[in-house]
MIDO-968669 format. One record per residue (C-alpha): chain; x negated, y, z negated. Coordinates in nm, 4 decimals. Each point is the difference from the previous one (the first is absolute). Layout:
<nodes>
kette/x/y/z
A/X/Y/Z
...
</nodes>
This chain:
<nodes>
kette/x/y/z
A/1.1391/2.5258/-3.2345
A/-0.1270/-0.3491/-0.0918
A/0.2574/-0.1711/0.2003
A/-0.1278/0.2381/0.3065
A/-0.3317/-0.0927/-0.0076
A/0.0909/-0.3773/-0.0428
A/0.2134/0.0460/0.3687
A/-0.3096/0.1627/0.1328
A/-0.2371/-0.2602/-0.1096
A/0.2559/-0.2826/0.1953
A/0.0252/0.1975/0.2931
A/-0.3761/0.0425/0.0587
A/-0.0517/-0.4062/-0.0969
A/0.2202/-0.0276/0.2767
A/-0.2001/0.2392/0.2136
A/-0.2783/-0.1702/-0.0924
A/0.1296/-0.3546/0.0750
A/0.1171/0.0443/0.3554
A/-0.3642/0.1586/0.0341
A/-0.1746/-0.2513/-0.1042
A/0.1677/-0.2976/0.0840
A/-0.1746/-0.0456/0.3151
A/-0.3609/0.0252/-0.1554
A/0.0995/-0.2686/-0.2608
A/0.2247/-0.2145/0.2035
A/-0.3122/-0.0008/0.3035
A/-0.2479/-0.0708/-0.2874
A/0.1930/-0.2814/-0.1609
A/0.0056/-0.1554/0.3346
A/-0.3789/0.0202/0.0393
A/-0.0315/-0.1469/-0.3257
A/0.2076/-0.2833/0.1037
A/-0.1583/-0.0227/0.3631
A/-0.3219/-0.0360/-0.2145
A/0.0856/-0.2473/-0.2899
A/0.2929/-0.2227/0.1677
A/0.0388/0.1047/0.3682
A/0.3874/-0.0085/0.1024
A/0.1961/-0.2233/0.2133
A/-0.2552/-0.1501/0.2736
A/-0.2837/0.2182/-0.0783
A/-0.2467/-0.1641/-0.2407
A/-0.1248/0.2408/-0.3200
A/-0.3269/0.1531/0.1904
A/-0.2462/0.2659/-0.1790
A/-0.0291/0.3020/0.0795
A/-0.1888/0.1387/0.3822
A/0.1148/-0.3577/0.1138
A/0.2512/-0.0681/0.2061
A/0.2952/-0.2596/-0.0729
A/0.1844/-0.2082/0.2893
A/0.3119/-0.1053/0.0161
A/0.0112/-0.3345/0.1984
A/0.3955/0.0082/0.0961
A/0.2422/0.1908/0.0223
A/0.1581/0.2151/-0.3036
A/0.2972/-0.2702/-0.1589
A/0.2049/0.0142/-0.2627
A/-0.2810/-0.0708/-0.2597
A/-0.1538/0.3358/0.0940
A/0.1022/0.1976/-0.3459
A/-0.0474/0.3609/0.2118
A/0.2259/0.2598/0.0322
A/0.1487/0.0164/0.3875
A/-0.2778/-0.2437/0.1329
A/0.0112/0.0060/0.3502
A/0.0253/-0.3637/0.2104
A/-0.1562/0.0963/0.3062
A/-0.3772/-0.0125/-0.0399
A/-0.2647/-0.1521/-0.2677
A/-0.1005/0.2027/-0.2134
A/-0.3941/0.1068/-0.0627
A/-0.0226/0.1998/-0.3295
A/-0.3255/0.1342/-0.1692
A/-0.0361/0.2098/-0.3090
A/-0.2527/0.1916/0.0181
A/-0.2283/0.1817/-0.2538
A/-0.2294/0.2733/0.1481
A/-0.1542/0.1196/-0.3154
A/-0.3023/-0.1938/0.0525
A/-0.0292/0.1558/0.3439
A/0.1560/-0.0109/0.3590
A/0.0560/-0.3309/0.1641
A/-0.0076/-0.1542/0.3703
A/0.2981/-0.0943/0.1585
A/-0.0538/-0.2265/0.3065
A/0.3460/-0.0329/0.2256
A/-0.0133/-0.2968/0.2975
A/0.1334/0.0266/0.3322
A/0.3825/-0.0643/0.0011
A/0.0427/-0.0386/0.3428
A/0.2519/0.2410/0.0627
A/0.2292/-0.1525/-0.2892
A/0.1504/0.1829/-0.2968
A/-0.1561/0.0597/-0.2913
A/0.0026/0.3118/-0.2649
A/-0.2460/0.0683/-0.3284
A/0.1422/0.2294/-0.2162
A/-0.2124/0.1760/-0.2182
A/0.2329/0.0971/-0.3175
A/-0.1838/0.2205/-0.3232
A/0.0756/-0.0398/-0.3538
A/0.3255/0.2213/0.0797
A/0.1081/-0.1570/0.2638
A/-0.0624/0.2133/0.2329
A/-0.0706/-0.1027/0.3568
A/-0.2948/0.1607/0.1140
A/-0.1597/-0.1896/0.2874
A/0.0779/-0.3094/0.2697
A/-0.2211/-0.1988/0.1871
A/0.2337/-0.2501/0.2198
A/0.1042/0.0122/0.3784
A/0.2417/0.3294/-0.0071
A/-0.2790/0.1764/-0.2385
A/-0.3233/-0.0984/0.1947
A/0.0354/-0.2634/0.2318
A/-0.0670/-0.4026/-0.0135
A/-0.3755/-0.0037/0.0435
A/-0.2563/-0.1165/-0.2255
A/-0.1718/0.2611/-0.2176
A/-0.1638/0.0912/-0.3387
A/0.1421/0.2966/-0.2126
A/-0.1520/0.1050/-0.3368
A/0.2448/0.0645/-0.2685
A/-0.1512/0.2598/-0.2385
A/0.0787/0.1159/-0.3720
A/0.1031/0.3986/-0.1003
A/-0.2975/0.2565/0.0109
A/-0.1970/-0.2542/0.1953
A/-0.2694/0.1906/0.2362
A/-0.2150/-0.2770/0.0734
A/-0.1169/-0.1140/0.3318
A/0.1903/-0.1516/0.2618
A/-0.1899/-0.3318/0.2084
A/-0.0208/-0.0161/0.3150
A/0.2758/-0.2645/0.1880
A/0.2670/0.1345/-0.2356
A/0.3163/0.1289/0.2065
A/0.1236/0.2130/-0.2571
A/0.0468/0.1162/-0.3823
A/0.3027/-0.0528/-0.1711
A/0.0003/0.1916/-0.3064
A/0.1649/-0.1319/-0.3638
A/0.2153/0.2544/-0.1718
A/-0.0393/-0.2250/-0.3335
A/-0.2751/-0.2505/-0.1252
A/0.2106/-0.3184/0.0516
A/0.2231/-0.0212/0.3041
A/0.2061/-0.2644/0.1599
A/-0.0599/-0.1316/0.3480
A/0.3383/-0.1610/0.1656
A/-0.1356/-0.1541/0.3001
A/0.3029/-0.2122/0.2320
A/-0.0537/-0.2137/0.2556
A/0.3462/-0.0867/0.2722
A/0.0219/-0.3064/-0.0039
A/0.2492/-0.1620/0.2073
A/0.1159/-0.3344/-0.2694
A/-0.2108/-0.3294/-0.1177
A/-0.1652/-0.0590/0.3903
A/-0.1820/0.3398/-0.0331
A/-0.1345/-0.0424/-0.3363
A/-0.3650/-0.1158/0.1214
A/-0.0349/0.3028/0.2139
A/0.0660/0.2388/-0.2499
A/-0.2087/-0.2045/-0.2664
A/-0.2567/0.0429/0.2304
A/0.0066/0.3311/-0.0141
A/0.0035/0.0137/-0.3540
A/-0.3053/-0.1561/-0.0666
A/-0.1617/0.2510/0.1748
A/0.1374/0.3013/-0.1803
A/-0.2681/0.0850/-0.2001
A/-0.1615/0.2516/-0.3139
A/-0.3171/0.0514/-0.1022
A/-0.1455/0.2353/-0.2409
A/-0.2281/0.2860/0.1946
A/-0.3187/-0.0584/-0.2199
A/0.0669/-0.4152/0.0588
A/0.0068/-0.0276/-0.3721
A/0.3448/-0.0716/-0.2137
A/0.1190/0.2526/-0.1944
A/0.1374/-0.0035/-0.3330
A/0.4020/0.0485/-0.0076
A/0.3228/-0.0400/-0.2291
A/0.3373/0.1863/-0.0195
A/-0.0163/0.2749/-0.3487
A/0.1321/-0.1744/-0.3247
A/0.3108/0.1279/-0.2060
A/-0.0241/-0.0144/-0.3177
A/0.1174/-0.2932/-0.1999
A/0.2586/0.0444/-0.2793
A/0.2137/0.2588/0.1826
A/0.3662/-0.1166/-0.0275
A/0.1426/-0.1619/0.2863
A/0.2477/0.3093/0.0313
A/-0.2544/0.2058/0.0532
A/-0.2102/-0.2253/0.2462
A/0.0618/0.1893/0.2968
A/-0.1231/0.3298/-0.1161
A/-0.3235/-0.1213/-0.1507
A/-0.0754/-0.1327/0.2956
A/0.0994/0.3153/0.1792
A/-0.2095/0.1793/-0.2424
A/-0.3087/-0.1739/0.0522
A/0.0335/-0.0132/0.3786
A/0.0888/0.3101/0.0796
A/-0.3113/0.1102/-0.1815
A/-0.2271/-0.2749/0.2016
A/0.1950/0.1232/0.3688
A/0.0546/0.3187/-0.0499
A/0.2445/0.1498/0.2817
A/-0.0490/0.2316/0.3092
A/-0.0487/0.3435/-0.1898
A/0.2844/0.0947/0.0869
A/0.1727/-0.2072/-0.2082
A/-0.1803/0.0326/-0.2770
A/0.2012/0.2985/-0.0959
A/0.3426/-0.1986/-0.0482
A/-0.2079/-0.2919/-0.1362
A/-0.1365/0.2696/-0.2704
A/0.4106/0.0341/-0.1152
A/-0.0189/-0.2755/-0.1839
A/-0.2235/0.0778/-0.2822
A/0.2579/-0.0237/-0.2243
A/0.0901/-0.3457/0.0658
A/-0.4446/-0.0953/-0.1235
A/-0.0573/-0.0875/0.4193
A/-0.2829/0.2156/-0.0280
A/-0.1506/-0.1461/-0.2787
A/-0.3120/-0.1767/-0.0071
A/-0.1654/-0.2201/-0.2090
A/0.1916/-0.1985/-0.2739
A/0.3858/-0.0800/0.1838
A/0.2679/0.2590/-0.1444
A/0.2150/-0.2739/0.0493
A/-0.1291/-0.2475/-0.2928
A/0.1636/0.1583/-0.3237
A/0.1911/0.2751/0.2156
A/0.2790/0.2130/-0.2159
A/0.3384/-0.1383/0.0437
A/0.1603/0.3640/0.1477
A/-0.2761/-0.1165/0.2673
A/0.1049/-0.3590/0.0219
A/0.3561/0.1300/0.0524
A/-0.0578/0.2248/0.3070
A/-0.2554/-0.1904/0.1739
A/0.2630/-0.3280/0.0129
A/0.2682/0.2085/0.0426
A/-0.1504/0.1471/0.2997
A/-0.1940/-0.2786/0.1231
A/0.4136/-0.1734/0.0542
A/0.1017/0.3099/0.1309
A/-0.2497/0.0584/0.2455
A/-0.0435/-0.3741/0.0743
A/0.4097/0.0284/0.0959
A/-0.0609/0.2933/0.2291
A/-0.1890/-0.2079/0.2058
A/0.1682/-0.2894/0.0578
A/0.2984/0.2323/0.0215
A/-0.1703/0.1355/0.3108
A/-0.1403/-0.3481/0.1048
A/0.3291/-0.0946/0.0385
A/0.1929/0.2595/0.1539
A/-0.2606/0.0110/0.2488
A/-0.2663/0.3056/0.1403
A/0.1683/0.0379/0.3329
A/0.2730/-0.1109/0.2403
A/0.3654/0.1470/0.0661
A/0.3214/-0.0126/-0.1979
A/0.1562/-0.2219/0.1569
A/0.0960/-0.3214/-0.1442
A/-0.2381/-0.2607/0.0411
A/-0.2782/0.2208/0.1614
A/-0.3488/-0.1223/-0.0686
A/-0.2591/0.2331/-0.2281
A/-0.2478/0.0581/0.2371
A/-0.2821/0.3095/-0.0415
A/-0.2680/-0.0484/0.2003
A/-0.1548/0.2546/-0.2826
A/0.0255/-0.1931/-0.2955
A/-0.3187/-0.0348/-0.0335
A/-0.1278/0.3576/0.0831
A/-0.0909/0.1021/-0.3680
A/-0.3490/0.0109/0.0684
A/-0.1082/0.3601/0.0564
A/-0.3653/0.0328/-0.0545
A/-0.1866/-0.3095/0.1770
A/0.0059/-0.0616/0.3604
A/-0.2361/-0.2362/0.1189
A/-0.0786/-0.2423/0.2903
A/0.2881/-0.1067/0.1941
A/0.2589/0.2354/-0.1927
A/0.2125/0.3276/0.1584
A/-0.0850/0.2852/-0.1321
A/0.2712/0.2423/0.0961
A/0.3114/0.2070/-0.2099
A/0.2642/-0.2832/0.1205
A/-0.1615/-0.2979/-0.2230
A/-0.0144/0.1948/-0.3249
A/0.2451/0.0885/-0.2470
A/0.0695/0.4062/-0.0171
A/0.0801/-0.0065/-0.4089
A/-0.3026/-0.1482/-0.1593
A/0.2274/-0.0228/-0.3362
A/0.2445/-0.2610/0.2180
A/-0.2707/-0.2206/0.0797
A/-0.0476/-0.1224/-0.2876
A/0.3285/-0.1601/-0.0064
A/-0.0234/-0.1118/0.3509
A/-0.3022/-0.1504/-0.0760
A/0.1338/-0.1973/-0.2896
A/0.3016/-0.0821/0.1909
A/-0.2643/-0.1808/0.3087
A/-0.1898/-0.1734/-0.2952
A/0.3152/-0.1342/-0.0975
A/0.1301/-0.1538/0.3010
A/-0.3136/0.0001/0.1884
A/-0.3375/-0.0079/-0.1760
A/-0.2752/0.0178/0.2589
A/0.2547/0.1218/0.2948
A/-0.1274/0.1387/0.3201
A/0.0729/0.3620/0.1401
A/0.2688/-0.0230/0.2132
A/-0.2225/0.0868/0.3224
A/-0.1535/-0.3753/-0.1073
A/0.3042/-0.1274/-0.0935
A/0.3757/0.0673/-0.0932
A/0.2573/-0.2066/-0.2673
A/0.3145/0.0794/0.0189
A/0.2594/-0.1563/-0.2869
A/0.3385/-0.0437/-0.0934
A/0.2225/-0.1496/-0.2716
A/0.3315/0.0556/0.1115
A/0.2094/-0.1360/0.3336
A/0.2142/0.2117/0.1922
A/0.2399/0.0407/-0.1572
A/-0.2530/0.1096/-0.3575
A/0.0448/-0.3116/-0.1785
A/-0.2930/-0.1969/-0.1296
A/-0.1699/-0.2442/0.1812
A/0.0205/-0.3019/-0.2014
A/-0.0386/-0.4144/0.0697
A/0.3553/-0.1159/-0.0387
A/0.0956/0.2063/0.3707
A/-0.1463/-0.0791/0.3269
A/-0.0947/0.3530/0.2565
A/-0.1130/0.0661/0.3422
A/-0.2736/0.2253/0.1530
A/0.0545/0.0958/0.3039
A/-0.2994/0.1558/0.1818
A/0.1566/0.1696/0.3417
A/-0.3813/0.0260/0.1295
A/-0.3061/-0.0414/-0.1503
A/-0.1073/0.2257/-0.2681
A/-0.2532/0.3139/0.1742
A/-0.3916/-0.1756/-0.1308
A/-0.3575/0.0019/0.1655
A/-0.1010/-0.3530/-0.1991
A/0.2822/-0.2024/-0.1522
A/0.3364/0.0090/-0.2504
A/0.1440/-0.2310/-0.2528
A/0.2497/-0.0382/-0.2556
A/-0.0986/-0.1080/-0.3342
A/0.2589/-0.1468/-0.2720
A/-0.0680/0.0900/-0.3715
A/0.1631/-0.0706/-0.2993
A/0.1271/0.2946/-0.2985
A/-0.0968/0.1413/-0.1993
A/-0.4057/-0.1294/0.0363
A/-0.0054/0.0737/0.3884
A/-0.1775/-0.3584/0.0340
A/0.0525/-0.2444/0.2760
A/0.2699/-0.2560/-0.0085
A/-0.0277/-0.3967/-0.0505
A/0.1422/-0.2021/0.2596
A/0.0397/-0.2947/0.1814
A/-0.0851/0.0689/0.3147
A/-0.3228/0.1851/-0.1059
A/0.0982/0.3090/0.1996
A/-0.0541/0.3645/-0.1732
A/0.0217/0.2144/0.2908
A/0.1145/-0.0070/0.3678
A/-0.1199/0.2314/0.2883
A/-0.0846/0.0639/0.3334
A/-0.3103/-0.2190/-0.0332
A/0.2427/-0.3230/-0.1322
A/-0.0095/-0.3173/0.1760
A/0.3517/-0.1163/0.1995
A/0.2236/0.3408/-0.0589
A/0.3043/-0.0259/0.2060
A/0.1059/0.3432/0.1577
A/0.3402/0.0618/0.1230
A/0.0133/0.0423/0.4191
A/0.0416/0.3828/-0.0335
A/-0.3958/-0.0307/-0.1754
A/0.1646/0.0591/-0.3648
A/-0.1556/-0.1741/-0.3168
A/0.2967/-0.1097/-0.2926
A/-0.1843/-0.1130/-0.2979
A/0.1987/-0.2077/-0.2820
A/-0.0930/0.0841/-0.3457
A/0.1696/-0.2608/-0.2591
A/-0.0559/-0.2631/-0.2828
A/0.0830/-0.3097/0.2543
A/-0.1337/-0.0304/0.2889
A/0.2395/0.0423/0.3155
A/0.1518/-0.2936/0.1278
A/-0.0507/0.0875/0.3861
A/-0.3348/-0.0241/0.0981
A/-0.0452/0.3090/0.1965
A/0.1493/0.1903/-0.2986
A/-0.3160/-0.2324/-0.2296
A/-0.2715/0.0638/0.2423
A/0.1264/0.4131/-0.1049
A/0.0226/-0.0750/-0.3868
A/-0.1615/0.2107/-0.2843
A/0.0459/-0.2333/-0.3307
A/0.1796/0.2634/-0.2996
A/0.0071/-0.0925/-0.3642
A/0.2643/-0.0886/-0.1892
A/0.0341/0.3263/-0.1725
A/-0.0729/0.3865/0.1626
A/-0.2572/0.0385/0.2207
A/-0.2007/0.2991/0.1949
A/-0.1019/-0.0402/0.3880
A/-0.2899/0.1989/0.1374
A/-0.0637/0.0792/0.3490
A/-0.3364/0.0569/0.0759
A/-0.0707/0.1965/0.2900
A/-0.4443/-0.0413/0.0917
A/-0.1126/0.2621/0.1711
A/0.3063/0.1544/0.0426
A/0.1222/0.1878/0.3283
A/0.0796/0.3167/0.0016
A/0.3508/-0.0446/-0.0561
A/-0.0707/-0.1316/-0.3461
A/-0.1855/0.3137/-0.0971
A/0.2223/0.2770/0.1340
A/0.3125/-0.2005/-0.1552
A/0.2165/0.0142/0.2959
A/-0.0299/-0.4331/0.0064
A/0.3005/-0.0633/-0.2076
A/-0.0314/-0.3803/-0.1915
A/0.2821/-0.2254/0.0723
A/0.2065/-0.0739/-0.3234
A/0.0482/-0.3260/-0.1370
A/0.3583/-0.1354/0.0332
A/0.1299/-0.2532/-0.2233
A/0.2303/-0.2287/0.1578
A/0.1950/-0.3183/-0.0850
A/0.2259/0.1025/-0.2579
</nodes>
């Protein structure tokens, strides 16, 4: 009977992980937005935003960075009260802010497919707030959770159109309603927990500071018996070791469920080679549909249960990922013929047309396991439709060369995607995709490998 309970203790500290993974893998990210900023955006406090001032490289430590616009990235903590968000005029260019809770869920866009290019104010306001809305605001956008993350990206079209977009940036602006700064800071685990146990104290404390939609709350309320619900002093600091057991025990096995399911992908056919691509990856939020999102059956997951994994799964590859009405990433690992994509072979893409998009598409190299961008010499990460000097075949096709060494013909150089010595990942991303994309009937070109 022991030995039964012990099982059910490791299966619901696996439950529990792929549950809460995304609330302490968003927050941890906060936390390091706010206290050492990541790649080219500077540490920045919270309700202020952070600029990139290039391009994502290979020094940008973030999971499937994306190389084809800077990056504008505030934290924001609305328990002092709802802040002003003033947008500039793009001029018809692309640009997106994503407004991401403690969850990760997606629950509102202001950007060029959501509401246009024109300049505007919007006022960004805390849960339960009923307070007065001034006048020359276009619209509310209301937070799900206290602290939220705002992904803003700006196109930008290489080096030559930095100033425009850093233009724009400056002008991107928040500012507390009352005109007063507000007192902030991320909830505090408790010190002395073991290091095995990290991830649920900090699960444990912010679950209880971010509570979930309330319909959650009653799977959240499973896990009782694992001390999440407990509050004051941490469960976790002299915990019994039966408790120890299951909750690392679990915490592995969950943990290898996801990346089980990172791997083998969300979407896409059986064919060899075929690229995961599921334009509803990131569809787990059920509750909150604000400004600039679709409210409809089709971008929601039926089982509430399985998205929870599906969320963890798009935390894992993709923290801060758009819906795929913004934006769609399609990946794959394997050639096709199903072997690995690794460094020491050279492969072809062969685009027979242009892939079906309103605003633009790249590809994107990343290393294994991290998902990060990969060093090279040329200084290229990604190459797309917007990519200076492309040679296309007479019949209009696009071949792109993915390798270590950079082809030797020029044509074939001017078409080169730099791979890493060791295996690698490719991601197609697809902005503002047609409808093609989103009904599935656009089938991704495999990648060949050649030169054996």
């Amino acid at each position: 009977m022991a030995e039964s309970k012990d099982a059910d203790l490791v299966d619901l500290a696996a439950e529990a992980y792929i549950y809460g993974y995304p609330l302490v893998y968003d927050l941890s990210m906060v936390g390091t937005s706010l206290r050492d900023g990541f790649g080219a955006l500077a540490a920045a406090p919270f309700n202020r935003f952070a600029h990139s001032e290039h391009l994502a490289d290979h020094r940008t430590e973030f999971v499937s960075v994306n190389n084809d616009t800077v990056y504008s990235i505030a934290q924001l903590d609305l328990s002092g009260g709802p802040l002003r968000l003033h947008v500039p005029d793009t001029g018809g260019a692309y640009y997106v802010l994503q407004f991401v809770d403690a969850w990760t869920n997606n629950f509102a866009y202001v950007g060029r497919r959501a509401t246009g290019t024109g300049e505007g104010e919007w006022l960004i306001v805390p849960p339960g707030w009923s307070g007065s809305v001034p006048d020359g605001v276009r619209g509310v956008i209301d937070a799900p959770t206290a602290v939220v993350t705002v992904a803003g990206r700006n196109a930008c079209d290489g080096p030559g159109d930095l100033p425009r977009v850093r233009a724009l940036q400056e002008q991107l602006t928040l500012t507390p309603l009352d005109g007063r700064p507000h007192r902030t800071g991320l909830p505090t685990p408790e010190p002395g927990v073991p290091e095995e146990l990290r991830f649920f104290e900090e699960l444990r404390v912010w679950m209880a500071d971010f509570p979930p939609p309330p319909a959650d709350q009653a799977y959240q309320d499973r896990f009782q018996p694992l001390g999440l619900l407990e509050e004051g002093p941490s469960p976790y600091a002299a915990a019994d070791p039966a408790l120890v057991g299951a909750l690392t025990q679990g915490l592995e096995r969950g943990r290898a469920r996801v990346e089980g399911v990172s791997r083998a992908g969300t979407g896409g056919g059986a064919r060899p080679g075929s690229w995961n691509t599921n334009p509803h990856l990131f569809d787990y939020n059920l509750d909150h549909f604000g400004v600039g999102t679709i409210d409809s059956p089709e971008w929601r997951i039926a089982d509430r249960e399985a998205s929870y994994l599906a969320r963890a799964v798009a935390a894992r590859i993709g923290l801060w990922g758009n819906h795929g009405y913004e934006a769609v990433y399609a990946q794959t690992f394997q050639d096709s013929e199903g072997r690995q994509l690794n460094g020491a072979h050279s492969y072809v893409l062969r685009f027979p047309e242009p892939p079906p998009v309103e605003s633009f598409w790249s590809v994107t190299m990343y290393n294994t396991p991290d998902y990060y961008l990969v060093d090279n010499p040329a200084g290229r990460y990604s190459i797309g439709d917007r990519t200076p000097g492309l040679v296309h075949a007479d019949d209009g096709s696009l071949t792109l060369y993915l390798s270590r060494e950079r082809p030797a013909d020029p044509a074939r150089a001017a078409n080169w995607l730099p791979a890493p010595a060791r295996d690698f990942r490719p991601m197609l991303r697809l902005y503002t995709p047609g409808a093609a994309v989103l009904d599935g009937s656009y089938e991704i070109p495999a990648v060949e490998r050649v030169g054996d």
